[in-house]
C-alpha positions as CSV (number, residue, x, y, z in Angstrom):
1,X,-1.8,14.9,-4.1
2,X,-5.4,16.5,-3.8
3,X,-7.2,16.4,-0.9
4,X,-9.9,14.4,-2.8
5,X,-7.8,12.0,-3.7
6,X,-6.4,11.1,-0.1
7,X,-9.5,10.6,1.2
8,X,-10.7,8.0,-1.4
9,X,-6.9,6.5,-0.5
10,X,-7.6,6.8,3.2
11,X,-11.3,5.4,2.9
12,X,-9.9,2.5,0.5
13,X,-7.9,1.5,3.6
14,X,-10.5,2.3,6.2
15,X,-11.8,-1.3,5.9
16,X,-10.1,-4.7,7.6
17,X,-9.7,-6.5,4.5
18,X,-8.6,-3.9,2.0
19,X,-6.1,-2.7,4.5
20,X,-4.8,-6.4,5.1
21,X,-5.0,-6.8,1.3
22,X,-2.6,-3.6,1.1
23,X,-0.4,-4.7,3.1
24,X,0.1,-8.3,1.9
25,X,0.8,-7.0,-1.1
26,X,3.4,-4.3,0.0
27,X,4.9,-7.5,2.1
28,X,5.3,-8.9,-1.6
29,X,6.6,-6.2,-3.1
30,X,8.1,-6.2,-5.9
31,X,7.0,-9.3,-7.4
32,X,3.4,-9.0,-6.7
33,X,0.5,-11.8,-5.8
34,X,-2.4,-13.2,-7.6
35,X,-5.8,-12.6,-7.0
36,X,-6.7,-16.2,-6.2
37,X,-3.7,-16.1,-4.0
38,X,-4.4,-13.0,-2.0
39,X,-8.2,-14.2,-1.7
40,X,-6.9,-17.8,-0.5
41,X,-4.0,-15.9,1.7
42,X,-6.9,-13.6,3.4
43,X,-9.7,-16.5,3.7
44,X,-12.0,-14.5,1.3
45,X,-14.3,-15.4,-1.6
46,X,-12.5,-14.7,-5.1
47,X,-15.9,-12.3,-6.3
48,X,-15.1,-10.4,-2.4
49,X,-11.2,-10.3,-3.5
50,X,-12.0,-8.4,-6.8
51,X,-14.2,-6.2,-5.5
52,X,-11.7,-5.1,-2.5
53,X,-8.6,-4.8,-5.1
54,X,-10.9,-2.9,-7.7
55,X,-11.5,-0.3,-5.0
56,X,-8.0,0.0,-4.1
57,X,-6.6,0.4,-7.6
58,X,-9.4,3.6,-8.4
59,X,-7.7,4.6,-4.8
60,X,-4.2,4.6,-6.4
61,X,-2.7,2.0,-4.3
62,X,-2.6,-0.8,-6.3
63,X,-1.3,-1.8,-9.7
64,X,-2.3,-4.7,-11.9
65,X,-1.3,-6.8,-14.7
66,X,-2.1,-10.3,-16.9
67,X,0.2,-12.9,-16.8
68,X,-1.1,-15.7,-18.6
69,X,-4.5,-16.6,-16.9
70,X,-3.8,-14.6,-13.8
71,X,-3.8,-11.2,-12.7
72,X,-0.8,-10.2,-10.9
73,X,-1.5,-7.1,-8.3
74,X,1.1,-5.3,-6.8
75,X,1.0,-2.1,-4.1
76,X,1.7,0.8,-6.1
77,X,4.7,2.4,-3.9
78,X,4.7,5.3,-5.6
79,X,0.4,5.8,-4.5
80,X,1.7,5.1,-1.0
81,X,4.5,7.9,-0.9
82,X,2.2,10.3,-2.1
83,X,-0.5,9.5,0.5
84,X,2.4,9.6,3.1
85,X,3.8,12.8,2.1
86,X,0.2,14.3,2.0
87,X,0.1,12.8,5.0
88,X,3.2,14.3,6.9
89,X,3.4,17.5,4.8
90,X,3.2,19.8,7.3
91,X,4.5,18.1,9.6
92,X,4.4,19.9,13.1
93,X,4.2,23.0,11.7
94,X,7.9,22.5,10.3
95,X,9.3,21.8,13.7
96,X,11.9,19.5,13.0
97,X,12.4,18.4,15.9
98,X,8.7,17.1,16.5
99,X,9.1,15.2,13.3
100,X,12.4,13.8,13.9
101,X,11.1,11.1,15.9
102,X,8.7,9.7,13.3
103,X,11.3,9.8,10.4
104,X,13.7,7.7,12.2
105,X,10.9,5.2,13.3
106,X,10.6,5.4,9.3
107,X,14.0,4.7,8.6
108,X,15.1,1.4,9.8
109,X,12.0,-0.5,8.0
110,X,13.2,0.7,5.2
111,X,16.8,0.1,5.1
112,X,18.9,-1.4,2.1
113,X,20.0,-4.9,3.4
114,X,23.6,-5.2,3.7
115,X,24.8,-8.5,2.5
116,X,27.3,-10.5,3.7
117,X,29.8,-12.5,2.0
C-alpha cells in the first residue's frame, strides 16, 4: 500500500460516523448491510449515509453491490489488511518481541469458532 493511499484510508476513518459505519459493517461481515439499514442502524439521514459510504469505498474499505432495489455494502477485508499491515510494517524496528504483544491481542478476535456437536 502507498503512503497516499493510507492516509485517504486513515482520514476516511478519522470521522465518528464513517468509523462507526466501518465497523458495523465489519460486525456484518460477510453478508453485508443495506444503505437504508446502516443509515437507520446509525440514526443518520439516507443523503448523510451515501455520502459517508461513498467516501469510504474511494478509501478502499468498502465494497458495494445491487441487489434488487438495494445496495448491499460490505467492509472490504482485504482494504483493511493492507491498511493494517501498512500500518504494523515495521513494526518495532523488527523486534519481535515488542510486537509479540500486539499480535496475540490480534489473535483471539480472530479465531475460527470451534463447534460443538
Amino acid at each position: 500500500m502507498e503512503s497516499s493511499l493510507a492516509i485517504t484510508a486513515l482520514g476516511a476513518l478519522a470521522q465518528t460516523t464513517r468509523l462507526e459505519t466501518f465497523r458495523a459493517l465489519v460486525r456484518h461481515e460477510p453478508e453485508g448491510v443495506a444503505a437504508g439499514e446502516l443509515a437507520r442502524m446509525l440514526d443518520v439521514p439516507q443523503n448523510t449515509m451515501s455520502a459517508h459510504l461513498a467516501t469510504l469505498s474511494r478509501a478502499g474499505l468498502v465494497t458495494s453491490e445491487r441487489q434488487s432495489r438495494s445496495i448491499i455494502y460490505r467492509a472490504d477485508l482485504d482494504g483493511l489488511r493492507e491498511l493494517t499491515l501498512f500500518l504494523l510494517k515495521d513494526c518495532c524496528g523488527g523486534s519481535t518481541e515488542l510486537c509479540a504483544p500486539l499480535i496475540a491481542e490480534l489473535t483471539p478476535c480472530c479465531a475460527p469458532k470451534v463447534e460443538t456437536s
